[in-house]
C-alpha positions as CSV (number, residue, x, y, z in Angstrom):
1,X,114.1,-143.4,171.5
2,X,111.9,-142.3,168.9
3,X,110.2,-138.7,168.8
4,X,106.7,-138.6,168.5
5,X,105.1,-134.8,167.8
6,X,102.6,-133.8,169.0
7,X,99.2,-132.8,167.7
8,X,99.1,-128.9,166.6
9,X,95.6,-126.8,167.4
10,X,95.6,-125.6,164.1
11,X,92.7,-122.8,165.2
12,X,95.1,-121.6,167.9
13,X,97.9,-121.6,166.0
14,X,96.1,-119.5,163.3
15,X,94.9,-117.2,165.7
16,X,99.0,-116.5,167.5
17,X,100.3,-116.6,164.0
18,X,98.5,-115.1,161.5
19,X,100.9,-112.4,160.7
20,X,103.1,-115.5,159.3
21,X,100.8,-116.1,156.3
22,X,101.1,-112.8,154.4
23,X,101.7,-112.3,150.5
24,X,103.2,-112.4,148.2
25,X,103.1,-116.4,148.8
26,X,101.6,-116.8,152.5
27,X,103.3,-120.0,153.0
28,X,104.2,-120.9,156.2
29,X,105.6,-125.1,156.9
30,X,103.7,-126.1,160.2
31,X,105.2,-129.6,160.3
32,X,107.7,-131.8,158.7
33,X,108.1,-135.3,158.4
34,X,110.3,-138.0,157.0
35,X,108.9,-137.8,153.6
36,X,106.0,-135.6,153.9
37,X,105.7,-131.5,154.9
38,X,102.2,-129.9,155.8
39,X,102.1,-126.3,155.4
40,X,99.5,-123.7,155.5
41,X,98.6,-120.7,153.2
42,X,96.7,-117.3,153.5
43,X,95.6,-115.2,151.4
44,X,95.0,-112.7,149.5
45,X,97.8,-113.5,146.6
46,X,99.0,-112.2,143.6
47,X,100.4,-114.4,141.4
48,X,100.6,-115.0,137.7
49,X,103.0,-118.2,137.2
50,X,102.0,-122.1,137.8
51,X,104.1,-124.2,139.8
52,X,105.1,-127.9,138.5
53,X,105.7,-129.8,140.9
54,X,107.0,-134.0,139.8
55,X,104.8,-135.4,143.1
56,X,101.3,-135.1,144.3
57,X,99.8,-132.5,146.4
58,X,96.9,-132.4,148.7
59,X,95.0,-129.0,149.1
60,X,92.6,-128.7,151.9
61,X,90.5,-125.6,152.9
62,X,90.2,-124.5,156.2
63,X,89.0,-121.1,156.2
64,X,87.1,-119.1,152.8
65,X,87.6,-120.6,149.2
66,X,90.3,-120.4,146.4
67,X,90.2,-121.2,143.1
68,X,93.0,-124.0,141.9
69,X,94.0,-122.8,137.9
70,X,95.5,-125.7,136.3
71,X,96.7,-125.9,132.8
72,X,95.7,-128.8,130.8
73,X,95.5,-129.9,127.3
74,X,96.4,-126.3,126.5
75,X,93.7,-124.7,128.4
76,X,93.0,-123.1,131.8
77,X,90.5,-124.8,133.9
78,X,89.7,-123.6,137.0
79,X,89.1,-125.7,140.3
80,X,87.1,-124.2,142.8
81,X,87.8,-125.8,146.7
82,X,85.3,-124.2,148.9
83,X,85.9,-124.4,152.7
84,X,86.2,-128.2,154.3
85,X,87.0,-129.3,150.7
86,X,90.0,-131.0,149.6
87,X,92.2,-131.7,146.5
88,X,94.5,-134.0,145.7
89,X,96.2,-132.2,142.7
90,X,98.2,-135.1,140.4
91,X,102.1,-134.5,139.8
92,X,103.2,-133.0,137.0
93,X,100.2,-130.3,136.5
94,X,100.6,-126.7,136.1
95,X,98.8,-124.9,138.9
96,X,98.4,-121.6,139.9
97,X,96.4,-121.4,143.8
98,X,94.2,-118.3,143.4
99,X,93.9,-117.0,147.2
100,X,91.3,-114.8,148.4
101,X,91.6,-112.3,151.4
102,X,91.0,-113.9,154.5
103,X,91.3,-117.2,153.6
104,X,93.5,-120.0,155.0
105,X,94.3,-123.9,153.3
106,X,96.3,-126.1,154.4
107,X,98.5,-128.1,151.6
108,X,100.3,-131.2,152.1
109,X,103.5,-132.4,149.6
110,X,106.2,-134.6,149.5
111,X,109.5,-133.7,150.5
112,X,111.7,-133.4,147.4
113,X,114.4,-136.2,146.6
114,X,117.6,-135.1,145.5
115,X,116.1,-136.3,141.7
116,X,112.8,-133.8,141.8
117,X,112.8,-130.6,139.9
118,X,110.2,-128.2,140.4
119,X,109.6,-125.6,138.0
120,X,107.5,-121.6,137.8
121,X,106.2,-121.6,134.6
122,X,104.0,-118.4,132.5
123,X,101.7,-118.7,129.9
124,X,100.8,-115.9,127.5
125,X,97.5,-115.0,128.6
126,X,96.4,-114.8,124.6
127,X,98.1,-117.3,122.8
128,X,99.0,-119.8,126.0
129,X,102.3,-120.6,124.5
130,X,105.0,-120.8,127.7
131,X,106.5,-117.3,128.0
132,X,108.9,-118.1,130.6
133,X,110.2,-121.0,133.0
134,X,112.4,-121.6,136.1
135,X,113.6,-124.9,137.2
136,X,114.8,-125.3,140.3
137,X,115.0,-128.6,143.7
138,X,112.8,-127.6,146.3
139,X,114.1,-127.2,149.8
140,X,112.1,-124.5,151.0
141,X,109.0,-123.2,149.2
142,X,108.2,-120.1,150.9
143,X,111.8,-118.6,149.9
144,X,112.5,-120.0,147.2
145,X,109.4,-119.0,145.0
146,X,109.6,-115.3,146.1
147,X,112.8,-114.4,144.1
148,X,111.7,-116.4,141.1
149,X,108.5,-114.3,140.8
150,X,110.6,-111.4,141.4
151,X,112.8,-111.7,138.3
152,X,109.7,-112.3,136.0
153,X,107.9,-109.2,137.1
154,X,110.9,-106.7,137.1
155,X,111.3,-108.2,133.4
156,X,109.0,-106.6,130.6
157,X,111.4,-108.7,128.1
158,X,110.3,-111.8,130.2
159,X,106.7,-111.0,130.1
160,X,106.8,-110.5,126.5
161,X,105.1,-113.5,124.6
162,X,107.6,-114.4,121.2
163,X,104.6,-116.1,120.0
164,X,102.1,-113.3,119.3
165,X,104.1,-110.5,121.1
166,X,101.4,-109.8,124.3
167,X,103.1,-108.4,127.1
168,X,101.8,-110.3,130.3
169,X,101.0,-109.0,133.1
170,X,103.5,-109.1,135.7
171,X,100.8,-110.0,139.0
């Protein structure tokens, strides 16, 4: 017999859970499905690096704004998605999801085939040459990204640009 799920109350399930979307990500998966996973993310974070991810994702937001950096044709741009806005943010683009305190989006991406690398990139914030990469096949967001972001900001020799010699700021 298939299994249908049922519907969540994503208001009630904000209010019994909020503890569950706390820095330094705030990710939290609310449902998964065959090819598809729907998470949702608080803020406030602090985060430097942009995530690459090979597939599309789709950013609504529920509660507040946030501010989508993106890095193309060697620039930042920034995105602003106010609340009851959405996104849907192309593969293969640098992002970096700017979350304010008190806010709360919802983002929807594709589960990850066995062939799809995702990777946590840094720019030098002077000379935007790519300081520092990880690559890496998502399983699990949330725990995954934490020890990544780790590494970069107990490393002042990863921080340090060999382009123009900046030292980036770790968060």
């Amino acid at each position: 017999m298939t299994k249908i799920p049922s519907p969540l109350n994503l208001a009630k399930w904000l209010s019994e859970n909020e503890d569950k979307l706390k820095p330094p990500i705030g990710n939290y998966m609310l449902q998964v499905g065959n090819g598809t996973q729907v998470m949702a993310v608080g803020g406030p974070n602090a985060r430097t690096d942009f995530h690459i991810n090979e597939t599309e994702e789709w950013f609504f937001q529920y509660k507040g704004s946030m501010t989508l950096r993106v890095f193309v044709d060697g620039d930042f741009k920034d995105i602003a998605i106010n609340e009851g806005e959405m996104y849907l943010l192309p593969g293969n683009v640098p992002h970096s999801p700017i979350r304010y305190a008190n806010t709360v989006g919802i983002v929807i991406e594709k589960i990850r085939e066995p062939h799809h690398i995702d990777r946590l990139r840094w720019y030098c914030k002077d000379c935007k040459e790519i300081i520092y990469e990880e690559s890496f096949h998502c399983v699990d967001l949330g725990s995954q990204l934490k020890p990544i972001v780790e590494r970069y900001a107990n490393d002042q020799q990863l921080r340090t640009c060999k382009n123009c010699g900046c030292v980036n700021e770790a968060k």
